[in-house]
C-alpha positions as CSV (number, residue, x, y, z in Angstrom):
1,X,-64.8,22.7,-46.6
2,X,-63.9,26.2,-48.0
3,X,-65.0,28.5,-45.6
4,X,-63.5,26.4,-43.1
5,X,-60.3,26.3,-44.6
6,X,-60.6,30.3,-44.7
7,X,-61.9,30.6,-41.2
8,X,-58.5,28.6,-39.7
9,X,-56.3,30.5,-42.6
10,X,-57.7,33.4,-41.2
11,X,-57.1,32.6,-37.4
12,X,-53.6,31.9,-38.3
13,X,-52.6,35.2,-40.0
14,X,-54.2,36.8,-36.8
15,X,-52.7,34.7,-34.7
16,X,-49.1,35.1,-36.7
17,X,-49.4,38.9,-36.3
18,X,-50.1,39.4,-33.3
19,X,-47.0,36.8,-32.3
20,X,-44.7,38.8,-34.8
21,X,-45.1,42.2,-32.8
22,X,-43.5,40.7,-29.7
23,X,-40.0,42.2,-29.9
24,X,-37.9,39.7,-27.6
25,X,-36.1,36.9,-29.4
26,X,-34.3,34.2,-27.2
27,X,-31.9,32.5,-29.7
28,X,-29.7,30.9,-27.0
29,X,-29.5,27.0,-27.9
30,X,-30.6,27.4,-31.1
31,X,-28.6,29.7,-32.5
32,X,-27.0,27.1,-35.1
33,X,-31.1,25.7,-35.8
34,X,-31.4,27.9,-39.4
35,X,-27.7,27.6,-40.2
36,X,-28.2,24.0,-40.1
37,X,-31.6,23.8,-42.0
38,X,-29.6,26.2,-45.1
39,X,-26.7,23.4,-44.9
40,X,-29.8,20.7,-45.7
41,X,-31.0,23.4,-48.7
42,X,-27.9,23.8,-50.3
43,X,-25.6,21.2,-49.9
44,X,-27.9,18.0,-49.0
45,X,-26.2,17.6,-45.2
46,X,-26.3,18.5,-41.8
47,X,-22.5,19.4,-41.0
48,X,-21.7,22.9,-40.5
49,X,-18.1,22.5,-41.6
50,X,-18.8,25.6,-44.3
51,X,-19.2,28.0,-41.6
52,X,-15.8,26.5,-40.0
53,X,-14.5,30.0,-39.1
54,X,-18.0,30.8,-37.2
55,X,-16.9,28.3,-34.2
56,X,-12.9,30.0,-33.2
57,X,-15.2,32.5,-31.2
58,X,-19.0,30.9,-31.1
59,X,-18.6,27.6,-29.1
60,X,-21.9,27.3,-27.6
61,X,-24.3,23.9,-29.2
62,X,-21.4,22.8,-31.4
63,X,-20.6,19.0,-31.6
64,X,-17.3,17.9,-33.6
65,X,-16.9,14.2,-34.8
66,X,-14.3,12.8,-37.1
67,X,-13.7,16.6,-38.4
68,X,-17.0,17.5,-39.0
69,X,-19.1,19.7,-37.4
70,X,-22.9,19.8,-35.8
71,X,-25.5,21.8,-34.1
72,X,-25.7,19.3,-30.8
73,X,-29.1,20.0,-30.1
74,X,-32.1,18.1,-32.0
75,X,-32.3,18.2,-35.5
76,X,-36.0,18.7,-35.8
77,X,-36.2,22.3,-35.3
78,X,-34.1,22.3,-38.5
79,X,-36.1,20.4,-40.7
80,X,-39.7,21.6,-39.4
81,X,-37.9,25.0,-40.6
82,X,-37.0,24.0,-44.0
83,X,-40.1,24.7,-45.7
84,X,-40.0,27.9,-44.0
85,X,-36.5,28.4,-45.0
86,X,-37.0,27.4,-48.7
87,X,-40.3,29.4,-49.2
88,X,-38.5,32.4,-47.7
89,X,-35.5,32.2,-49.9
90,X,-37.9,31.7,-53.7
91,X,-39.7,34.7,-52.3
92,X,-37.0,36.9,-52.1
93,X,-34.8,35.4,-55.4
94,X,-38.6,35.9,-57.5
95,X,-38.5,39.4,-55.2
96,X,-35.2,41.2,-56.0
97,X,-36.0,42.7,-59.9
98,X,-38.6,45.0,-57.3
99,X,-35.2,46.0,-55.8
100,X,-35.2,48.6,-58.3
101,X,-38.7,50.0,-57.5
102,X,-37.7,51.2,-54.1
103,X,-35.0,50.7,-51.2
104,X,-37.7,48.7,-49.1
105,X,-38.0,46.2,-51.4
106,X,-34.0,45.7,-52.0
107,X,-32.8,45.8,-48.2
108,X,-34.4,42.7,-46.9
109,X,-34.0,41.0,-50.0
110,X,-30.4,42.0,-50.2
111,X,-30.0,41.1,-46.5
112,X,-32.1,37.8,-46.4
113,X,-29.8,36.8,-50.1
114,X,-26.5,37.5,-48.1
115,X,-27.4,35.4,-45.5
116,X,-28.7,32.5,-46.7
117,X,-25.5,32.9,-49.1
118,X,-22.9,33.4,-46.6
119,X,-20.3,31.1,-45.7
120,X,-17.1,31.7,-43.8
121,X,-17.4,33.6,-40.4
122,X,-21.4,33.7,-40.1
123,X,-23.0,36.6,-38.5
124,X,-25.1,34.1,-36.5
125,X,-26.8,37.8,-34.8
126,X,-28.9,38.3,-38.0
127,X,-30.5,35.1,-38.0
128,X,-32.2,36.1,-34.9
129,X,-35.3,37.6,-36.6
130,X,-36.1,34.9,-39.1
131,X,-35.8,32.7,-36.3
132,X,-38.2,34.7,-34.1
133,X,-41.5,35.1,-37.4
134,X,-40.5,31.4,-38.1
135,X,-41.0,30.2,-34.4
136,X,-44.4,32.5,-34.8
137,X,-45.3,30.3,-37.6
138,X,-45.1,27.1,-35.8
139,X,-47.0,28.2,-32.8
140,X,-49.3,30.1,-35.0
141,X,-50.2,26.7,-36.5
142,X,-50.2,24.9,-33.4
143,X,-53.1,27.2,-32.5
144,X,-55.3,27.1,-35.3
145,X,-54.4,22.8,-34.5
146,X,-56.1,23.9,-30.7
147,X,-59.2,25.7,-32.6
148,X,-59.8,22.6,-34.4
149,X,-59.7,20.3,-31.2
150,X,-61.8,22.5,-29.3
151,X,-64.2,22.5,-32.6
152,X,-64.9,18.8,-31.8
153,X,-67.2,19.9,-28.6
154,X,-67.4,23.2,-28.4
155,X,-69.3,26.2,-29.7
156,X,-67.1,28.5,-32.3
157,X,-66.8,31.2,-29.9
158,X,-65.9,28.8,-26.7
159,X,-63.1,26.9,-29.7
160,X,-62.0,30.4,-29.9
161,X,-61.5,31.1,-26.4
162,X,-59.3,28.1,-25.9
163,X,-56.8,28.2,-28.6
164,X,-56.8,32.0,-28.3
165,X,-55.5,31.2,-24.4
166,X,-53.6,28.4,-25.4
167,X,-51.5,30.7,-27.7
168,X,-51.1,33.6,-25.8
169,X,-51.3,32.7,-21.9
170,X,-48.9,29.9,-21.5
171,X,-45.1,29.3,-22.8
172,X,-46.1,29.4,-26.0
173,X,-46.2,33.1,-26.5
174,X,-43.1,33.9,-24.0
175,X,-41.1,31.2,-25.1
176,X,-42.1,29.0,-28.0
177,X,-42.6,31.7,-30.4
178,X,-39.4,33.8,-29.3
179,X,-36.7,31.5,-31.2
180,X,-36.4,28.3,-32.8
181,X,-36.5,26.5,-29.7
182,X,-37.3,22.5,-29.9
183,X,-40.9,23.6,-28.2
184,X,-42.5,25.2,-31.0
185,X,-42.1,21.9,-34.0
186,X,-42.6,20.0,-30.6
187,X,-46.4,21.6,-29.6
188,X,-47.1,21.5,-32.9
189,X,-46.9,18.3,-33.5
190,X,-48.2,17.4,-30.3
191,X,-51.4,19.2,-31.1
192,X,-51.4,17.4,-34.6
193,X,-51.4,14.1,-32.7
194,X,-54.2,15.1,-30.2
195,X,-56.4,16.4,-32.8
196,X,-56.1,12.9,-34.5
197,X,-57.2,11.0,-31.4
198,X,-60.2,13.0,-30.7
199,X,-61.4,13.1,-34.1
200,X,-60.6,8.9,-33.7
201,X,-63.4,8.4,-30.9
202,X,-66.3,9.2,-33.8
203,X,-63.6,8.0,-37.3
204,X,-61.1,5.3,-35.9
205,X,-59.2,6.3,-39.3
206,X,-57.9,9.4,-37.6
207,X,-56.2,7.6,-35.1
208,X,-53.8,5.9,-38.2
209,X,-52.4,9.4,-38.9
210,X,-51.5,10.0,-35.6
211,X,-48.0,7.7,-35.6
212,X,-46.5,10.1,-38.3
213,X,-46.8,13.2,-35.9
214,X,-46.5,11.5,-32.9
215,X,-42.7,10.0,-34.4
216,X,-41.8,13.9,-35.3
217,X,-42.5,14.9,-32.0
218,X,-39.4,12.7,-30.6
219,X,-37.3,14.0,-33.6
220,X,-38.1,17.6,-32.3
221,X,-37.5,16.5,-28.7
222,X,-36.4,13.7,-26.6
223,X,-38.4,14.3,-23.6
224,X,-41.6,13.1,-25.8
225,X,-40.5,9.5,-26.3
226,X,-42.8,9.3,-22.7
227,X,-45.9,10.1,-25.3
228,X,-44.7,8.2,-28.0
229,X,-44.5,5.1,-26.1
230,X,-47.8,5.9,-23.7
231,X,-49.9,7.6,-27.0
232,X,-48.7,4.2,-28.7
233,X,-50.0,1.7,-26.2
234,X,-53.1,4.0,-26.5
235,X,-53.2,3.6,-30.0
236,X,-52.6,0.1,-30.2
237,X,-54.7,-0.9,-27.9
238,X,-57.8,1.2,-28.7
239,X,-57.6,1.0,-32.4
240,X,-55.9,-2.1,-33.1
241,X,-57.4,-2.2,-36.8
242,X,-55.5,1.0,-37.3
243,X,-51.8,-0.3,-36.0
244,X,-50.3,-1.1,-39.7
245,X,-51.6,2.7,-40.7
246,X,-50.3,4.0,-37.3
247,X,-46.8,2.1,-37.5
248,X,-46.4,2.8,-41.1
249,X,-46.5,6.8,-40.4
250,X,-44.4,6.4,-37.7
251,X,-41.5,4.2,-40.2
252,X,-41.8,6.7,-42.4
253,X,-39.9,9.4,-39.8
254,X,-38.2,7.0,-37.4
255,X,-36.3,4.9,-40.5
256,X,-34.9,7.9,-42.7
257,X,-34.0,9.8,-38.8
258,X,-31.8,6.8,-37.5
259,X,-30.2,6.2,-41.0
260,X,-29.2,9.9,-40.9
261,X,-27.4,9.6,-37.3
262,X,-26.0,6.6,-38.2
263,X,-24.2,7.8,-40.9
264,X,-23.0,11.1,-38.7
265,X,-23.2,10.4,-35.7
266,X,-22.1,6.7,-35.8
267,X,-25.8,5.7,-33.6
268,X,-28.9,5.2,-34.0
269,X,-29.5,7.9,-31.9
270,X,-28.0,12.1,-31.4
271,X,-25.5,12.6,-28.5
272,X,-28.5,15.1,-27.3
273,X,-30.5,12.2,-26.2
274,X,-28.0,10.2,-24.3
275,X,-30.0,9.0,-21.3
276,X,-26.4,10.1,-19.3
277,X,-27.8,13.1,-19.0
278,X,-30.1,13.0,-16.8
279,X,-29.5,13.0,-12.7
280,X,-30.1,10.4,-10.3
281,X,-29.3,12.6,-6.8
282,X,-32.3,12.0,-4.5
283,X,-32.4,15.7,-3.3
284,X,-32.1,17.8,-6.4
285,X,-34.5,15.6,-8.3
286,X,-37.3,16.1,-5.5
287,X,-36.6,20.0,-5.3
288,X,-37.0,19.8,-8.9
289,X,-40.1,18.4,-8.8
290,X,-41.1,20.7,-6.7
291,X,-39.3,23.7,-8.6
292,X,-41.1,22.9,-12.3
293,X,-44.7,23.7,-9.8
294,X,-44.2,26.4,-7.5
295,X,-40.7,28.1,-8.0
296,X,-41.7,31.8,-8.1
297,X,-38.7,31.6,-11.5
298,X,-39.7,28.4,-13.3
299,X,-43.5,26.9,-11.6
300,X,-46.0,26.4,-14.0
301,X,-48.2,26.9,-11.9
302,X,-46.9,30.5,-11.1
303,X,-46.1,31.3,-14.6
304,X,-49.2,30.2,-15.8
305,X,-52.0,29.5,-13.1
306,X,-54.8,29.0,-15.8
307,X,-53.6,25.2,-16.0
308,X,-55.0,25.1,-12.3
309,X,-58.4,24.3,-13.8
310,X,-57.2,21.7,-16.2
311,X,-56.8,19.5,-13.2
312,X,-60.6,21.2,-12.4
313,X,-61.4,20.0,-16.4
314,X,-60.8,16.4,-15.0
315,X,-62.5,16.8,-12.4
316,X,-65.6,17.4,-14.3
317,X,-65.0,14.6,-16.8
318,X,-65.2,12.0,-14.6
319,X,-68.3,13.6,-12.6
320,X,-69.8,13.2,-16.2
321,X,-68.9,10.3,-16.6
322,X,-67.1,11.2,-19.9
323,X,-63.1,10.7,-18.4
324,X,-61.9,8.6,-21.2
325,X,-59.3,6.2,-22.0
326,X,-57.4,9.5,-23.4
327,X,-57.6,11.2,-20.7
328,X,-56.0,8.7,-18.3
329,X,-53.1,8.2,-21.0
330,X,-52.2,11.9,-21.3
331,X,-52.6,12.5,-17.2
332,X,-50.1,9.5,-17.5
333,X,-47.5,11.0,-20.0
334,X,-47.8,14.8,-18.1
335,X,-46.6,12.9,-14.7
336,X,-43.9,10.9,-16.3
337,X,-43.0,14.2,-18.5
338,X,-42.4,15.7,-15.0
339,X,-40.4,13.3,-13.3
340,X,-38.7,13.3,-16.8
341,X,-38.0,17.1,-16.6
342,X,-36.8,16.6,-13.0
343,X,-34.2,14.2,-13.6
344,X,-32.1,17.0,-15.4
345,X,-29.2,18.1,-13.1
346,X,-30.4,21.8,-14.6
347,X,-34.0,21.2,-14.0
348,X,-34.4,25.3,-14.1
349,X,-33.4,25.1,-17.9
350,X,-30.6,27.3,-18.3
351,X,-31.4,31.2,-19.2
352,X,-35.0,30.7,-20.1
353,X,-38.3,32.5,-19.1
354,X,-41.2,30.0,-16.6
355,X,-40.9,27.1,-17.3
356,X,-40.0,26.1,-20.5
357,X,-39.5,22.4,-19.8
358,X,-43.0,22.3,-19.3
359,X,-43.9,23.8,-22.7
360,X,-44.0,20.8,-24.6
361,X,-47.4,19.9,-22.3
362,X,-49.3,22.8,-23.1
363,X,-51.6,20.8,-25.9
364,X,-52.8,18.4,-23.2
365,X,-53.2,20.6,-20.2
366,X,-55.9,22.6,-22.2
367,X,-57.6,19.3,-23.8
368,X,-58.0,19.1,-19.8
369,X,-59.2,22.5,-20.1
370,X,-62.0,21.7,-22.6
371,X,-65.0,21.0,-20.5
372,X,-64.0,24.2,-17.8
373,X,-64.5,26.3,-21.6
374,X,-67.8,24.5,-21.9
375,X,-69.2,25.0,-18.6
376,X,-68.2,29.3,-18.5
377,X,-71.1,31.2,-18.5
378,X,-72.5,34.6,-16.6
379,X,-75.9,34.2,-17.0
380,X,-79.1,32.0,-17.5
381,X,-80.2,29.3,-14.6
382,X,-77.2,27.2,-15.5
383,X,-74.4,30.1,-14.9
384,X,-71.2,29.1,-13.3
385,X,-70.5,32.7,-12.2
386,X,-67.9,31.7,-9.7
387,X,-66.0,29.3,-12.4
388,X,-66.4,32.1,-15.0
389,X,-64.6,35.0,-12.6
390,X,-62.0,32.3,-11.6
391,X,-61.2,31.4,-15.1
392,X,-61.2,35.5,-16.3
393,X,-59.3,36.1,-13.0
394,X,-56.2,33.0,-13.8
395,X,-56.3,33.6,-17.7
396,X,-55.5,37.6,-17.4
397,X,-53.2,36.7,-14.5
398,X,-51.6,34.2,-17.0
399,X,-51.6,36.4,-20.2
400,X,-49.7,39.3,-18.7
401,X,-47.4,37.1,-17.5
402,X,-46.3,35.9,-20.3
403,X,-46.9,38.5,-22.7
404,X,-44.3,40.1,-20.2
405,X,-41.8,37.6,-21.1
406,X,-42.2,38.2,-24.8
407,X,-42.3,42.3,-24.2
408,X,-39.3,42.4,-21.8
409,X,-35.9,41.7,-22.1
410,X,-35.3,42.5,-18.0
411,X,-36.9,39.2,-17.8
412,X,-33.7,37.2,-19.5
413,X,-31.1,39.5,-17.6
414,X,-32.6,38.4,-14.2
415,X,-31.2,35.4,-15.4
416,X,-27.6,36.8,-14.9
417,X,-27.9,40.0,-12.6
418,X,-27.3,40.4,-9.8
419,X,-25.4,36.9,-10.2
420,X,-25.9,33.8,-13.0
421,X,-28.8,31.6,-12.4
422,X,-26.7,28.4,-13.0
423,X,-24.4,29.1,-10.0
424,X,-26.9,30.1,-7.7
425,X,-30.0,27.8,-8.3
426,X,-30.9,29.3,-5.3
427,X,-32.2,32.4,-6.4
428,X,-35.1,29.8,-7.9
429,X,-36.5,30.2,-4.8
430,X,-36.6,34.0,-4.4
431,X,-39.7,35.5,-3.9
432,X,-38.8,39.1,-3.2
433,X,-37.4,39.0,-6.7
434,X,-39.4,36.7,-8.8
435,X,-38.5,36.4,-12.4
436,X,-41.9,37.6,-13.7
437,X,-41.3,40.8,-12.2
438,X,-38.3,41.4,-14.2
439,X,-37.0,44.2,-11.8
440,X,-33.3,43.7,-12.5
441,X,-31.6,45.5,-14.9
C-alpha cells in the first residue's frame, strides 16, 4: 500500500508542477469563488456583505437578496477550495517568524495575510494566482484519480499514458486548471465516482462510495444532475445491495446543501440552477449542437481530436464482447450532457477557450479511451501500427492545442477583437480565424 501511495503522491506533484508553470489564469466567473470560501473560514457564511464596497464597481456574478450578498455561481468551487484555503492560510501564519530570515519568505506571506485579511474594497486581481495553483490542485488530483482507473486494466506505463493525456490534451489543462472554474471540483469528482464503479465490477462495496462523489458533482455543477440521475439508476439497479451505502453518501451532501439554500436563498435550490435558463428556440439549439462538435472556436472535436477514438474505444468493447452495462450509461449521460449544453441560449460559453461546456465529460470520454491505450503497440505480430500513428498523430495535435490555451493569452482576446464573441456568435463559425490560432491581438 505504501509505495503505491508514493507512486500516485508522486504523479501528483509532477503533475501539479508542470500545471503551475502555465502562466494564463482565466478568473472570469469565478472571480468571487475564494472570496466566498474565506467568508465560510472566518465568519461561518456564505454572504459577501463584508466586502460590500468591492461591488459599486465589480458587478459581474453578484446576486443580492433581502440585503445580503452572493457569488451567483455554484457554491462548490468554494467549498472544494476550503481545505485548500485553510491549509494555505496555517502555512503562512506558522510561516511569518521566517519573515525575518529573508524578504522571500515575508512578501508572500505578508501578501497571502493581507488578503485573506482584507475586508472593505477587495482587490479581487490578487486572488488570481491562488486561484490558478488551486485549480492545479484539483485537476492534479483528478489525474492521479485517471492513473488509478486505468490501473484497473492496464499496464503501469499504458495507466500512465492515459492520465498523462487526460491531464494535459483536453480542457483540463487550458481550462480547468487556469481558474477556479466549476470544471475542475466537477472532473474531479467525476473521476472519483468512475473509479468507484470500475473497482465495483470485481468489489460491489465500491459502488456504495460512489453516491457521496457523485452528489458533490451536482453541488459543483448543475449540468451533472444528467449523471446523477443516469449513474444512480446504474447504481441501483446493478448493485442493489449497496443502495442504503450509496443513498446514505449521497444524504450526507444533498441534506446539509439544500438546508444551506434554504436558509439564503429561500429554495431548495441556487438561482444558478433555475431550469429558466435554458433555451427552447429550435434553430439555435441545433446549431449548438452542432457548434459544441465541429465549431473551429468551441468543437470538441477540433479542440481536442484525441476523443475521436473514444468512440473507436467503444467500438472495440463491444467487438470484445466486454461493452458493459457502464459503458451504455455513461454513452447515455455524454448525449444528454450534450443536448443539455445545447439548450443554453450561450451555448459558446461566454469568453472561454474550446469548449469548456464539454469539460465536465472528459473522465468518461477517456474510460472510452481505455481499450484504444491497451491495444497501442509498434511492434511484435500483434502491432496496431496504424492505430498507434493515429493516436501519436490526434494526441500531439490535441496537446498543443491546449497547452496553447494555457500559454497564450491572444487566445482570450480573440474573444473580444476584432468584435465581442457574444454579439457576433457568428464568428463561431470562422475558419480563417479559428480561436486555436490565437492570431488577434
Amino acid at each position: 500500500m505504501l509505495p503505491i501511495l508514493r507512486e500516485r503522491a508522486l504523479l501528483f506533484a509532477v503533475y501539479l508542477t508542470l500545471l503551475a508553470l502555465f502562466p494564463v489564469n482565466t478568473p472570469f466567473d469565478s472571480k468571487l469563488t475564494l472570496p466566498t470560501t474565506v467568508s465560510l473560514l472566518r465568519e461561518g457564511n456564505i454572504n459577501l456583505d463584508e466586502y460590500a464596497p468591492t461591488f459599486e464597481t465589480y458587478r459581474h456574478g453578484l446576486y443580492e437578496r433581502e440585503g445580503h450578498l452572493y457569488n451567483f455561481f455554484p457554491l462548490g468551487p468554494s467549498l472544494a477550495a476550503l481545505p485548500l484555503v485553510a491549509l494555505t492560510d496555517g502555512a503562512a501564519r506558522l510561516a511569518e517568524p521566517l519573515g525575518h530570515v529573508h524578504p522571500s519568505f515575508s512578501r508572500p506571506v505578508a501578501r497571502w495575510r493581507a488578503l485573506y485579511d482584507a475586508t472593505g474594497a477587495l482587490p479581487l486581481e490578487d486572488w488570481n494566482d491562488p486561484q490558478r495553483l488551486f485549480a492545479s490542485v484539483m485537476v492534479a488530483l483528478a489525474g492521479v484519480v485517471m492513473y488509478a482507473l486505468g490501473r484497473q486494466t492496464l499496464s503501469r506505463p499504458r495507466a500512465l499514458l492515459l492520465s498523462t493525456a487526460f491531464v494535459f490534451c483536453t480542457p483540463a489543462l487550458s481550462t480547468a486548471s487556469r481558474a477556479l472554474w466549476q470544471h475542475g471540483p466537477s472532473m474531479l469528482c467525476l473521476s472519483w465516482v468512475l473509479l468507484c464503479l470500475v473497482k465495483a465490477r470485481a468489489e460491489p462495496r465500491y459502488a456504495g462510495w460512489a453516491g457521496l462523489p457523485l452528489a458533490l458533482s451536482y453541488v459543483m455543477r448543475p449540468t451533472n444532475g444528467v449523471s446523477v440521475l443516469l449513474l444512480s439508476v446504474y447504481v441501483l439497479w446493478t448493485h442493489p445491495r449497496q443502495a442504503v451505502k450509496f443513498c446514505t453518501g449521497a444524504l450526507v451532501v444533498a441534506v446539509p446543501w439544500c438546508a444551506l439554500n434554504l436558509a439564503h436563498y429561500g429554495s431548495v435550490l441556487a438561482p444558478y440552477y433555475d431550469s429558466q435558463r435554458l433555451e427552447t428556440n429550435l434553430a439555435l439549439f441545433a446549431e449548438a449542437l452542432a457548434g459544441n462538435l465541429v465549431s473551429p472556436a468551441r468543437g470538441l472535436l477540433v479542440f481536442t481530436p484525441l476523443v475521436l477514438l473514444s468512440f473507436w474505444g467503444l467500438v472495440l468493447e463491444r467487438r470484445a464482447g466486454t461493452f458493459t452495462r457502464l459503458h451504455g450509461f455513461l454513452l447515455g449521460a455524454f448525449v444528454l450532457h450534450w443536448l443539455a449544453i445545447s439548450s443554453f441560449p450561450h451555448w459558446w460559453a461566454g469568453h472561454s477557450y474550446g469548449p469548456r461546456f464539454f469539460t465536465d465529460m472528459v473522465p468518461y470520454l477517456f474510460f472510452f479511451l481505455v481499450p484504444v491505450v491497451r491495444e497501442l503497440g509498434w511492434s511484435g505480430e500483434r502491432a496496431r501500427r496504424p492505430l498507434t500513428a493515429t493516436f501519436a498523430v490526434l494526441a500531439l495535435v490535441s496537446l498543443a492545442i491546449h497547452i496553447h490555451g494555457a500559454s497564450s493569452r491572444k487566445v482570450y482576446q480573440w474573444n473580444s477583437t476584432p468584435v465581442d464573441l457574444d454579439f457576433h456568435p457568428e464568428r463561431l463559425w470562422d475558419w480563417s480565424d479559428p480561436q486555436f490560432l490565437g492570431r488577434r491581438s
